[in-house]
C-alpha positions as a Markdown table, in Angstrom:
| # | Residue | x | y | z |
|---|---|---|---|---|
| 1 | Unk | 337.3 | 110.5 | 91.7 |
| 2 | Unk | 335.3 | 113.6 | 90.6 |
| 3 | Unk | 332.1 | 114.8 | 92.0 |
| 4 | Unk | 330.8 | 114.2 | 88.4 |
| 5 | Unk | 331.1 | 110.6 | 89.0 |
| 6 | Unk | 328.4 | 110.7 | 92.3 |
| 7 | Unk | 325.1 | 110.9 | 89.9 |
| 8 | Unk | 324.8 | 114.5 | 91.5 |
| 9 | Unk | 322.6 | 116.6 | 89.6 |
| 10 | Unk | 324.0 | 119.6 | 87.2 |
| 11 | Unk | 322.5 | 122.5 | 89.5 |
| 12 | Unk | 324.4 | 120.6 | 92.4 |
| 13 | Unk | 327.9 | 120.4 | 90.2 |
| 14 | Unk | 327.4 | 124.0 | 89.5 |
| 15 | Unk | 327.8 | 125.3 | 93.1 |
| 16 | Unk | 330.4 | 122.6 | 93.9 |
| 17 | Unk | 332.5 | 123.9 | 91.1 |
| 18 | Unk | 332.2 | 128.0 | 91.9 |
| 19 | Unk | 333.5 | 126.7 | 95.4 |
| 20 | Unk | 337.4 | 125.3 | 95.6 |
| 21 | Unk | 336.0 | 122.1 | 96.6 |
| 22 | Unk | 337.3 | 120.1 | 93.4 |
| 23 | Unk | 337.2 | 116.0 | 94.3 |
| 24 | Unk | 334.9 | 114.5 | 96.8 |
| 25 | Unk | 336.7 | 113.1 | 100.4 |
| 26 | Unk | 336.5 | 109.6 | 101.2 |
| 27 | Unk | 333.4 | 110.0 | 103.3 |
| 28 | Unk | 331.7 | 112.3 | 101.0 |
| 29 | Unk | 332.6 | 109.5 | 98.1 |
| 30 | Unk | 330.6 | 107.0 | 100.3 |
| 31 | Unk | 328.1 | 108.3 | 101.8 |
| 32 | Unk | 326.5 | 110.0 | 98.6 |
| 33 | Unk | 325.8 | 107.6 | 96.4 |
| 34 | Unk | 324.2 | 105.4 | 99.6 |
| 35 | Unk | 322.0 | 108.0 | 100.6 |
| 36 | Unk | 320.4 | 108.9 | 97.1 |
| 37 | Unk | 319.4 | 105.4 | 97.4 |
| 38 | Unk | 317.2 | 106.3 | 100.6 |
| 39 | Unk | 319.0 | 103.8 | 102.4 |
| 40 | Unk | 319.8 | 104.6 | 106.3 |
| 41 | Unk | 323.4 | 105.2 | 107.1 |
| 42 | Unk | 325.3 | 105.2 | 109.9 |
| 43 | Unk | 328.9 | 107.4 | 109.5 |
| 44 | Unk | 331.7 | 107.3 | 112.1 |
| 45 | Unk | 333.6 | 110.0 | 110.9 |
| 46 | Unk | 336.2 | 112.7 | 112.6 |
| 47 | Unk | 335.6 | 116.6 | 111.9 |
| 48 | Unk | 337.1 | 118.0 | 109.6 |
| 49 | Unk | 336.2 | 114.8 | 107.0 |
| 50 | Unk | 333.9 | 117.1 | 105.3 |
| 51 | Unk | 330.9 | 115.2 | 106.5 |
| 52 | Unk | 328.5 | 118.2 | 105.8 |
| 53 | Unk | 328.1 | 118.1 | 102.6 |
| 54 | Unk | 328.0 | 114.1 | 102.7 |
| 55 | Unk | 324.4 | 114.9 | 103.3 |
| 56 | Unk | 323.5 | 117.9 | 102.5 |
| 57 | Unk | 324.2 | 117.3 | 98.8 |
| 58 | Unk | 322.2 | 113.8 | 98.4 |
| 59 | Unk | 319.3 | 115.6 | 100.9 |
| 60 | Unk | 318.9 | 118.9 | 98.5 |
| 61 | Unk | 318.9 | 116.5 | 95.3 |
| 62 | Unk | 316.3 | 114.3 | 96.8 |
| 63 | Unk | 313.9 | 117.4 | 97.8 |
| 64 | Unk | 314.4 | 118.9 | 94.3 |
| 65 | Unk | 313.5 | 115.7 | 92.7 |
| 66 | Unk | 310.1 | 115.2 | 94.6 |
| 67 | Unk | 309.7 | 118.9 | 94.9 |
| 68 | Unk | 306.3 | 119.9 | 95.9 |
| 69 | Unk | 303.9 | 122.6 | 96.6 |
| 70 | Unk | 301.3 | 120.4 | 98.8 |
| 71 | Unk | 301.8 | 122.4 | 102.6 |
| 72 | Unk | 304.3 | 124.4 | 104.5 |
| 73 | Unk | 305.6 | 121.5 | 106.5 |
| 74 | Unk | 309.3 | 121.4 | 106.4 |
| 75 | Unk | 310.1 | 117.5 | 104.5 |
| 76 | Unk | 314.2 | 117.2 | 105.7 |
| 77 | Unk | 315.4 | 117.8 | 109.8 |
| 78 | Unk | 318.5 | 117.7 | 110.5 |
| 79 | Unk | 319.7 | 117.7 | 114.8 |
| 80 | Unk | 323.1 | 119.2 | 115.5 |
| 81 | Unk | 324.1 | 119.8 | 119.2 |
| 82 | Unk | 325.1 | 123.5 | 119.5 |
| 83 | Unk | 323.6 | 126.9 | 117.8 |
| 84 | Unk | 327.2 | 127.3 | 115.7 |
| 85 | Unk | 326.9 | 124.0 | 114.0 |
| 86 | Unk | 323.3 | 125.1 | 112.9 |
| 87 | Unk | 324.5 | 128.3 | 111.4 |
| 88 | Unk | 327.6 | 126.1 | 109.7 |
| 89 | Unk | 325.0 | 123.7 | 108.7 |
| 90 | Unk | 322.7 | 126.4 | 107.1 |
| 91 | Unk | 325.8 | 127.8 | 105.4 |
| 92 | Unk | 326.8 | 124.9 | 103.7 |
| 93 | Unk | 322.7 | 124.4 | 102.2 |
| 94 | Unk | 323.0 | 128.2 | 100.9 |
| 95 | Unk | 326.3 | 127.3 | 99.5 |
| 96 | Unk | 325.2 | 124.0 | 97.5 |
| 97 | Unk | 321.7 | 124.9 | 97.2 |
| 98 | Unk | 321.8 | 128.3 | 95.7 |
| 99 | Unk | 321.2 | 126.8 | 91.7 |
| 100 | Unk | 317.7 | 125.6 | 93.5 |
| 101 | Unk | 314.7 | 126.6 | 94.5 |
| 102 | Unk | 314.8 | 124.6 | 98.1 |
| 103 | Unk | 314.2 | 126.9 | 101.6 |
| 104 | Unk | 316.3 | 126.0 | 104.1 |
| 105 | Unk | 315.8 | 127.7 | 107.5 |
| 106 | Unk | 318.0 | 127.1 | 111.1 |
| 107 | Unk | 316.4 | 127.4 | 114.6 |
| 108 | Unk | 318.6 | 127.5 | 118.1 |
| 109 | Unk | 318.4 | 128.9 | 121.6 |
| 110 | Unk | 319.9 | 131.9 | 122.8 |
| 111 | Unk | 317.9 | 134.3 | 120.6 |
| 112 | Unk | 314.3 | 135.5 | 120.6 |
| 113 | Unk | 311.8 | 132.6 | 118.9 |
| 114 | Unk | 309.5 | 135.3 | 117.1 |
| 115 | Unk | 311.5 | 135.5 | 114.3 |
| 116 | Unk | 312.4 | 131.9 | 113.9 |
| 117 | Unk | 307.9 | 131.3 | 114.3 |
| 118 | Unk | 307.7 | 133.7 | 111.2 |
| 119 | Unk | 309.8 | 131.9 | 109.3 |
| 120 | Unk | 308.3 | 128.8 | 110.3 |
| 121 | Unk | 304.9 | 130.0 | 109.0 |
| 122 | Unk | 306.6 | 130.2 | 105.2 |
| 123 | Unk | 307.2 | 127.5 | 103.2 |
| 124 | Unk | 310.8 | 125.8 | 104.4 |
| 125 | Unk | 311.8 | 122.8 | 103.0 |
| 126 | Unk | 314.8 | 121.6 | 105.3 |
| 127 | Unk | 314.9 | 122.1 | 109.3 |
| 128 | Unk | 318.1 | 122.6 | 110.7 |
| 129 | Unk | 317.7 | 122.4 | 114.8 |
| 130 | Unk | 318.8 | 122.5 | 117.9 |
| 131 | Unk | 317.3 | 119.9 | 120.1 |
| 132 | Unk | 315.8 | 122.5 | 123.0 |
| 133 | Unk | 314.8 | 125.4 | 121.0 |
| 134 | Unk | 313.2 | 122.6 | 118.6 |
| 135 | Unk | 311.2 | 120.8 | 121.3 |
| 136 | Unk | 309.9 | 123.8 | 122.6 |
| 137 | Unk | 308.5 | 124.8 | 120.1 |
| 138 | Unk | 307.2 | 121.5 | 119.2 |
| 139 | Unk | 305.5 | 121.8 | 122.6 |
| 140 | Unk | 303.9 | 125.5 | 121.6 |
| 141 | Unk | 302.6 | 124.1 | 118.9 |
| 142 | Unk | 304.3 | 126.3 | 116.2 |
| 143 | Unk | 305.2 | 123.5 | 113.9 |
| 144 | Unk | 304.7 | 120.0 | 112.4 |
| 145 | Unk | 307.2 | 117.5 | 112.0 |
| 146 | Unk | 304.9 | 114.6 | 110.1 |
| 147 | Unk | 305.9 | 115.4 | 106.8 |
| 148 | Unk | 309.7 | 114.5 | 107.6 |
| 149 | Unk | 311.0 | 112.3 | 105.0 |
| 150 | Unk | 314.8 | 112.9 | 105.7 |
| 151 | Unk | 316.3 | 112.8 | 109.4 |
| 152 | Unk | 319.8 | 113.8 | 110.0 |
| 153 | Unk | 321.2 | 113.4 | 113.4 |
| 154 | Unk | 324.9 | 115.1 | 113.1 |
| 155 | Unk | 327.0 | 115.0 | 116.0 |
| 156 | Unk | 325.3 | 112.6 | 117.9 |
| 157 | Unk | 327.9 | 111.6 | 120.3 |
| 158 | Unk | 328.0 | 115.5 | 121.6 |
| 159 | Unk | 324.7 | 115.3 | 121.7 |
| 160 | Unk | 325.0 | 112.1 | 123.9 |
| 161 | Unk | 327.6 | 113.9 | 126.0 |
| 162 | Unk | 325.3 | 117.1 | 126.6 |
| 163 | Unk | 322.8 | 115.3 | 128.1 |
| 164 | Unk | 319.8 | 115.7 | 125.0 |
| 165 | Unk | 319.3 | 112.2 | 124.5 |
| 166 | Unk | 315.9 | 112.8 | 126.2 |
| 167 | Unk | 315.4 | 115.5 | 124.0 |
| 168 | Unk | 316.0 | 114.0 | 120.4 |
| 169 | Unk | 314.0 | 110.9 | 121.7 |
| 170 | Unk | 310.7 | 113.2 | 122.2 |
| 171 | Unk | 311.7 | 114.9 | 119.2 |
| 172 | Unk | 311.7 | 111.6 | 116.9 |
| 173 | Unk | 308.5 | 110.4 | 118.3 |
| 174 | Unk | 306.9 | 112.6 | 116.3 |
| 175 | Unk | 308.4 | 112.1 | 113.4 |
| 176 | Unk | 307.1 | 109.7 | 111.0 |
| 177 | Unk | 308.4 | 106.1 | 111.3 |
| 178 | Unk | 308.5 | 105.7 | 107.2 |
| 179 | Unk | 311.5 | 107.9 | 106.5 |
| 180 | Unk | 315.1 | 107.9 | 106.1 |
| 181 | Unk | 317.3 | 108.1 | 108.6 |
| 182 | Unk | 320.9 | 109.3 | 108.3 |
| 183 | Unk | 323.6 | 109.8 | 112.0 |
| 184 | Unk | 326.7 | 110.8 | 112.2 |
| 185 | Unk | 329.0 | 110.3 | 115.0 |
| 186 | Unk | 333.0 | 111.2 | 115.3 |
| 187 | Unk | 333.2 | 108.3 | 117.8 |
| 188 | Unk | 330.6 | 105.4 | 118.3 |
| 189 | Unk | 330.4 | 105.0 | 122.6 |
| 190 | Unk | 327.9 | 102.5 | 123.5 |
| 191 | Unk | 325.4 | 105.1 | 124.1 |
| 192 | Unk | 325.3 | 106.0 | 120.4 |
| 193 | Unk | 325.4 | 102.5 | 119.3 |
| 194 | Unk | 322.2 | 102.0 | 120.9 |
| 195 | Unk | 320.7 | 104.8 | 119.8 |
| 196 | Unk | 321.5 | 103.7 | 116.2 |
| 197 | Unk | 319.9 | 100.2 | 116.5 |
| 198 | Unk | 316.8 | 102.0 | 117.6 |
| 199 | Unk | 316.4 | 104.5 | 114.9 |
| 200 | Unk | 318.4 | 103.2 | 112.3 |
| 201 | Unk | 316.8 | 100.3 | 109.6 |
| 202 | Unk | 319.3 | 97.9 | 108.2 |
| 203 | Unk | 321.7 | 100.8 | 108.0 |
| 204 | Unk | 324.3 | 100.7 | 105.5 |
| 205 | Unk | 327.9 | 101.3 | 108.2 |
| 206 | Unk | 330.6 | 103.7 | 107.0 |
| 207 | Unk | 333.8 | 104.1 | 109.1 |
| 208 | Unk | 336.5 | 106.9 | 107.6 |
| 209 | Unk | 338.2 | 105.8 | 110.7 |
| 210 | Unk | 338.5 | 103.6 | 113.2 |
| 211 | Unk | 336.1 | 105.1 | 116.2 |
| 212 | Unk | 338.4 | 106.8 | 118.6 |
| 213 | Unk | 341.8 | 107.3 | 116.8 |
| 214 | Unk | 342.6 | 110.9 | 116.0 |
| 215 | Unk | 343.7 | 112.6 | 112.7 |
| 216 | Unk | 347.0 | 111.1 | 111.6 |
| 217 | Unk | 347.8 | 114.6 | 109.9 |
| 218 | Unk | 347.6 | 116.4 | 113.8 |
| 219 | Unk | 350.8 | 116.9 | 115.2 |
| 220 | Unk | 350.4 | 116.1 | 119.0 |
| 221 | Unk | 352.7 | 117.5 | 121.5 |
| 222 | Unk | 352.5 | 117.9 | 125.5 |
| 223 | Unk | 354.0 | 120.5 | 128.2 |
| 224 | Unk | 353.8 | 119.5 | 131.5 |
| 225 | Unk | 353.4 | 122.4 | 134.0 |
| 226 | Unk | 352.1 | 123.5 | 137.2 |
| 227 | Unk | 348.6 | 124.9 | 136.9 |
| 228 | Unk | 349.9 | 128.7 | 138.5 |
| 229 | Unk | 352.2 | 128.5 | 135.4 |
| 230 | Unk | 350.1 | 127.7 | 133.1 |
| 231 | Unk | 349.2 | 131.2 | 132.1 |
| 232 | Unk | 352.8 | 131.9 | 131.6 |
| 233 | Unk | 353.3 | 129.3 | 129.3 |
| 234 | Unk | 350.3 | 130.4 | 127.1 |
| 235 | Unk | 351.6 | 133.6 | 126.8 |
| 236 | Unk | 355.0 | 132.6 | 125.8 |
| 237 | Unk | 353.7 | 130.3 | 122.9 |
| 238 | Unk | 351.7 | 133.3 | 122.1 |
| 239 | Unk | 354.2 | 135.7 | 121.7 |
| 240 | Unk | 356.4 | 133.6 | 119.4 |
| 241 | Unk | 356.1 | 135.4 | 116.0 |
| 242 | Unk | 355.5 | 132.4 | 114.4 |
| 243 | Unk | 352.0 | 131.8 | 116.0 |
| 244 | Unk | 349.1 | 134.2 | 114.1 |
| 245 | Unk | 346.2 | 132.6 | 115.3 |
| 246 | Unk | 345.5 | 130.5 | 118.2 |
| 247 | Unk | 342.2 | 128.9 | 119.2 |
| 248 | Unk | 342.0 | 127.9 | 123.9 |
| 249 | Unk | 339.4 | 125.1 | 124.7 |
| 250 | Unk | 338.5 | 126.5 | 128.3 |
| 251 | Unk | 336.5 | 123.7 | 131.0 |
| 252 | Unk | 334.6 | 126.8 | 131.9 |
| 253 | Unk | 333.3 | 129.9 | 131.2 |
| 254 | Unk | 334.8 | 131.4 | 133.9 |
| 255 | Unk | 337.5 | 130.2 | 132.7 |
| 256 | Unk | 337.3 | 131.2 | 129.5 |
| 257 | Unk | 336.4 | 134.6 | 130.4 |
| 258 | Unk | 339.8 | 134.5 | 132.8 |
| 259 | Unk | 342.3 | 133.4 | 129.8 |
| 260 | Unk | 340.7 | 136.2 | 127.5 |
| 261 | Unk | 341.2 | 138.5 | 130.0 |
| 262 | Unk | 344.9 | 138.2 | 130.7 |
| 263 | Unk | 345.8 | 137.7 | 127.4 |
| 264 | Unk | 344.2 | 141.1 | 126.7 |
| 265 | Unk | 346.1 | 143.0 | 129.7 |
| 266 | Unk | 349.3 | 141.3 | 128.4 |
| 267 | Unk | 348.7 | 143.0 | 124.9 |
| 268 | Unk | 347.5 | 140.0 | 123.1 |
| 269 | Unk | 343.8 | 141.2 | 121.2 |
| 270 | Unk | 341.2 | 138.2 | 122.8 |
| 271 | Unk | 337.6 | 137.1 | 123.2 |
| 272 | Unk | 335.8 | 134.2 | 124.5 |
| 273 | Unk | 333.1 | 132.5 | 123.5 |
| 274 | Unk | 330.8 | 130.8 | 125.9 |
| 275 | Unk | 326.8 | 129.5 | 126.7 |
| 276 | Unk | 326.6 | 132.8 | 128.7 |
| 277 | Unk | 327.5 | 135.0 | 125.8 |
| 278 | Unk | 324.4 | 136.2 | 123.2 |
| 279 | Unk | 324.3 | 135.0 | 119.9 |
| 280 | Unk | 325.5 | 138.1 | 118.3 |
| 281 | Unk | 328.2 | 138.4 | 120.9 |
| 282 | Unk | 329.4 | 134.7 | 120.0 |
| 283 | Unk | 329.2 | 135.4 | 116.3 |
| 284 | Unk | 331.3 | 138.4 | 116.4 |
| 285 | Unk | 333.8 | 136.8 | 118.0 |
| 286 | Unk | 334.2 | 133.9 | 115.2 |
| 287 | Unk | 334.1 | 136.8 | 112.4 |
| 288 | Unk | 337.1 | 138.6 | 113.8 |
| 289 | Unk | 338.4 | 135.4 | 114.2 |
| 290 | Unk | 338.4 | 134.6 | 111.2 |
| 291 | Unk | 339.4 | 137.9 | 109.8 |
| 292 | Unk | 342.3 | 138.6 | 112.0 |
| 293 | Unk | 341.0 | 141.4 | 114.0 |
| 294 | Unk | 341.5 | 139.0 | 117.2 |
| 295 | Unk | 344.6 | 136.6 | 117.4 |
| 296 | Unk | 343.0 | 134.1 | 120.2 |
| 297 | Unk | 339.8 | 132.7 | 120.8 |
| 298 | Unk | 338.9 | 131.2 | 123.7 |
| 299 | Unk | 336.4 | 128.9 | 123.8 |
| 300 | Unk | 334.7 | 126.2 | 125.7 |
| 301 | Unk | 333.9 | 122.6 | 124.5 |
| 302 | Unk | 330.3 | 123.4 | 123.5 |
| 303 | Unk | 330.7 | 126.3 | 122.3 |
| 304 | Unk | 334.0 | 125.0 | 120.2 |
| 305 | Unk | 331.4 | 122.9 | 118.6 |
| 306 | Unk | 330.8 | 123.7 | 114.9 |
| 307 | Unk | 333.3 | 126.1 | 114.6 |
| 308 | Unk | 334.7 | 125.3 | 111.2 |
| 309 | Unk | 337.5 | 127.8 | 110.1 |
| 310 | Unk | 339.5 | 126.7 | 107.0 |
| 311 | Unk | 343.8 | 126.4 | 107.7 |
| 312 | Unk | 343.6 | 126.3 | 111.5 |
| 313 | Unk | 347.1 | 125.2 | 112.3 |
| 314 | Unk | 347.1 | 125.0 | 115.9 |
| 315 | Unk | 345.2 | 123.9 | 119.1 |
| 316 | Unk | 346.2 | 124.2 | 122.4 |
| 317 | Unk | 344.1 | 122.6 | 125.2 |
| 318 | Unk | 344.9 | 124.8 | 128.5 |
| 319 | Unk | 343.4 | 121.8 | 130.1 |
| 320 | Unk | 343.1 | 118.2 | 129.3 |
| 321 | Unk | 339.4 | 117.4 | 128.9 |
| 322 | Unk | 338.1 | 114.4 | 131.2 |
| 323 | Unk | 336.4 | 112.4 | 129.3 |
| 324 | Unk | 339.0 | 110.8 | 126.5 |
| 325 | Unk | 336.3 | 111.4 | 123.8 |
| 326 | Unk | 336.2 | 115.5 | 123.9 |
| 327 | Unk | 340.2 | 115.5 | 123.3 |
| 328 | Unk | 339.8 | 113.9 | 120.0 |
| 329 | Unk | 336.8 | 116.3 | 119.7 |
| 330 | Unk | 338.7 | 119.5 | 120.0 |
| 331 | Unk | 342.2 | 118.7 | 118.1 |
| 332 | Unk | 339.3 | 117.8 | 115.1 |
| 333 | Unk | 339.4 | 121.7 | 115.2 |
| 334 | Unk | 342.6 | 121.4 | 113.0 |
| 335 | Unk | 344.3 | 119.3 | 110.4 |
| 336 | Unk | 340.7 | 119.8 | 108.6 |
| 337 | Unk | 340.0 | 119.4 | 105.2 |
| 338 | Unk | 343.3 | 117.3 | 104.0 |
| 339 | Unk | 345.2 | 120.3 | 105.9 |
| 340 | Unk | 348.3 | 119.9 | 108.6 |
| 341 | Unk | 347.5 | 120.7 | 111.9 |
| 342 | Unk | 349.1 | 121.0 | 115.2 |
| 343 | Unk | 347.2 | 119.9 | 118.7 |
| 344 | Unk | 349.4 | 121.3 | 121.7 |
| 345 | Unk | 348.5 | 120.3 | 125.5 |
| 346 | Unk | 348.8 | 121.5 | 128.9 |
| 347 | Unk | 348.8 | 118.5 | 131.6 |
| 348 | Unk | 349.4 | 119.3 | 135.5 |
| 349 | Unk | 349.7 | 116.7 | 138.7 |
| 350 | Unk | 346.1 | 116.8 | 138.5 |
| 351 | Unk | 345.7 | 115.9 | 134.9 |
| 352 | Unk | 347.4 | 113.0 | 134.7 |
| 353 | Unk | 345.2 | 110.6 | 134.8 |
| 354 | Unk | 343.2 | 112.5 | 132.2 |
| 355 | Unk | 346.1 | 112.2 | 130.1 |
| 356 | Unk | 346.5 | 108.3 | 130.5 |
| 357 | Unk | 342.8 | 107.7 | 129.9 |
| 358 | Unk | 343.6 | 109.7 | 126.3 |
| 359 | Unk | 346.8 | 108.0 | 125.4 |
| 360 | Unk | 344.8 | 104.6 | 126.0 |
| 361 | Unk | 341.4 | 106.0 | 123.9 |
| 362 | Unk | 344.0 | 107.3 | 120.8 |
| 363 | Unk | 346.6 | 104.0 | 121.2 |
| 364 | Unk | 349.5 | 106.3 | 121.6 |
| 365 | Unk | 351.6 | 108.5 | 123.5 |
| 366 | Unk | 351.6 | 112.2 | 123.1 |
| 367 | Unk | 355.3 | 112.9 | 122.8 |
| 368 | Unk | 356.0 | 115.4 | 125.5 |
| 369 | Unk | 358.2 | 118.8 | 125.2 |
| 370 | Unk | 361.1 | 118.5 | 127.7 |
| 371 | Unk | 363.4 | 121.1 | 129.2 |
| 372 | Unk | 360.3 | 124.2 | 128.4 |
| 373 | Unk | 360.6 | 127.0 | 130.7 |
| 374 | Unk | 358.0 | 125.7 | 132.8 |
| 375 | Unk | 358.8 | 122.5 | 133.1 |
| 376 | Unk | 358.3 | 119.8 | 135.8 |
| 377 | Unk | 360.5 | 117.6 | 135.4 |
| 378 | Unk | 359.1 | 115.0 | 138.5 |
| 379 | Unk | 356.3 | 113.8 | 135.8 |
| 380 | Unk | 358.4 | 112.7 | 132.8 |
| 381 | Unk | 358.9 | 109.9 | 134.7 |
| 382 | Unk | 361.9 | 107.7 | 133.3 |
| 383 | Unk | 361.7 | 109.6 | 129.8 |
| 384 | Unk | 364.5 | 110.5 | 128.0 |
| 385 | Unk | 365.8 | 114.4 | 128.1 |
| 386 | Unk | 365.1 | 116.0 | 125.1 |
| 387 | Unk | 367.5 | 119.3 | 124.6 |
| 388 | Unk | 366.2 | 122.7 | 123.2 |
| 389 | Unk | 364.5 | 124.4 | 126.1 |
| 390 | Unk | 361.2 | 126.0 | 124.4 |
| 391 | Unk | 359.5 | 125.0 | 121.1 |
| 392 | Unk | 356.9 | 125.5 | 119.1 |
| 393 | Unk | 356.6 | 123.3 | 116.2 |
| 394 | Unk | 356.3 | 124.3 | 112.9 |
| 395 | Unk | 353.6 | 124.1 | 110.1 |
| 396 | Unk | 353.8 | 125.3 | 106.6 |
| 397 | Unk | 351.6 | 127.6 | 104.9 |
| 398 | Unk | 349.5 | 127.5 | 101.6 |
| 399 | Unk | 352.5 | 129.8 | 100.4 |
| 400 | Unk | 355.2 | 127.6 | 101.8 |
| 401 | Unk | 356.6 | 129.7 | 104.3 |
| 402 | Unk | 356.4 | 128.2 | 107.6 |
| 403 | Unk | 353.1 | 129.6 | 109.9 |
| 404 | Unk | 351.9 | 128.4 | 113.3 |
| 405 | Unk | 348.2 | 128.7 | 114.3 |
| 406 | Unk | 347.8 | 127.6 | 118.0 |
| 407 | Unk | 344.5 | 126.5 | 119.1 |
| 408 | Unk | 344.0 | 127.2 | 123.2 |
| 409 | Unk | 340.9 | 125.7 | 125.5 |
| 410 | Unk | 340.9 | 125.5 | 129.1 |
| 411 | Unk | 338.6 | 123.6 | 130.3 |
């Protein structure tokens, strides 16, 4: 399967092919073809599926075909939860839109609205939002949604989890009831479900897999520790050679801000990335990130949302999340994009439970690392010994030798 074979149109196949995306994934191959029929869809899909351009592609053909001049009003919006996954999101519409003449513009919190209302007052074609900045201003007045012919809600389960249910449900009462309507979800909690029955009409259902299991690709591994020594083991998975980058999901931001900060005074170049950091502080960090100025991000579940960074080997989670859902939410940071990946835990006394509401959500057990430096021994339980003190696993890189990426939050 070829993306010639999706009825995509010849300015579309032109980006695709000056990008090294070369055959369609299974839920780009679905959803496509579905939604260039107008029909509403309803995708349960894991990150890293390449569910972006599942709609962006179908949504930029569909504009250019009924292009029109007739007002300013924007014609596509598209929710996403956090202010990253709007800037991905508005990336990916440059990327497959630049052979046409379609304005695209993203609007978030966390930055000044002037700029964003100027924008607004040109001629945009697709809205890509943030639920708050979005409603307010709806509420000021600075912007019409009742030409809407396209509605994408991506991410809807975080957006279920961060509380803007509320939010989206003002936010879609003024948008028109004829329209098409497309949601995404990486799992499908009750909460979503019934938000899809109200919104969605006759949807057509596409499941890449089944609602809570996690990326076969990731490699899961566990280290029980006590919570005083879980710095200590950080650093020491750190300073194996084999680890380049490394990505910490942090509970807090005081946390987050913590783990940055002793991995700097231990030599280790850091930053975090949090809802108390500016915009322009948050997007620096991801560019030396990705550039490899900075060999650990730290990062807290919202903030972690979006972040979309090509071969990220590794993620360590400093602390198991509690709610089941957010652990398959953060080791989606890796194994993206047909890539290997490597998910690595921290679990103390405390966490346990965490870790047995996970293992039930994922139907398996995370195999745990035994005999680690830091080990406690007490909450193996009657598992076997497994020799070979301290490891690390492996992954191989585009150029075969071996790499490791780790991928840290604390939450």
């Amino acid at each position: 399967m070829s993306f010639n074979n999706l009825q995509l149109i010849a300015p579309l196949l032109t980006a695709l092919s000056d990008t090294s995306y070369t055959a369609p994934t299974p839920v780009q191959e679905q959803s496509i073809p579905i939604i260039l029929k107008e029909r509403d869809v309803l995708v349960c899909a894991q990150t890293g599926t390449g569910k972006t351009a599942s709609f962006a592609l179908p949504l930029l053909q569909l504009l250019h075909i009924q292009e029109t001049t007739r007002q300013n009003n924007c014609r596509a919006l598209i929710l996403v939860p956090t202010r990253e996954l709007a800037l991905q999101v508005a990336d990916s519409f440059t990327i497959y839109g630049k052979y046409l003449s379609l304005k695209h513009l993203a609007i978030f919190g966390g930055v000044p609205q002037y700029s964003q209302v100027k924008a607004l007052q040109q001629h945009v074609d697709v809205l890509i939002a943030t639920p708050g900045r979005l409603l307010d201003l709806l509420e000021q007045r600075c912007l019409s949604l009742s030409d809407i012919q396209y509605l994408v809600l991506d991410e809807a389960d975080r957006m279920l989890d961060m509380g803007f249910v509320n939010d989206v449900r003002k936010i879609l009462s003024r948008v028109p009831r004829q329209r098409q309507t497309i949601l995404f979800s990486a799992t499908m909690p009750p909460g979503i479900q019934q938000l899809a029955d109200t919104l969605l009409n006759q949807p057509v259902k596409i499941a890449i897999t089944p609602p809570a299991t996690t990326v076969d690709r990731i490699q899961q591994s566990l280290y029980y520790t006590e919570r005083r020594n879980k710095p200590s083991l950080l650093l020491q998975l750190l300073k194996n050679e084999a680890v380049q980058t490394a990505l910490v999901f942090s509970r807090t931001k005081h946390g987050a801000d913590k783990i940055a900060q002793n991995l700097a005074g231990a030599g280790i170049k850091a930053a975090a990335i949090h809802g108390n950091k500016s915009q322009a502080a948050r997007q620096k960090a991801l560019v030396n990130f990705k550039k490899g100025a900075i060999k650990v991000l730290v990062a807290t579940d919202i903030a972690a949302r979006g972040i979309d960074i090509d071969q990220m080997g590794y993620v360590i989670n400093y602390e198991l999340p509690n709610e089941p859902e957010t652990y398959v939410h953060r080791i989606g940071r890796t194994g993206r994009a047909g890539a290997e990946g490597v998910a690595i835990s921290f679990c103390d006394y405390e966490e346990k439970l965490y870790l047995r509401n996970i293992q039930k959500l994922i139907r398996k057990a995370i195999p745990a690392v035994k005999d680690h430096m830091f080990d406690v021994p007490s909450m193996h339980g009657d598992a076997f010994k497994q020799p070979g003190a301290f490891q690390v696993p492996h992954q191989a890189g585009r150029s075969g030798k071996r790499k490791r990426r780790l991928f840290m939050q604390q939450m």
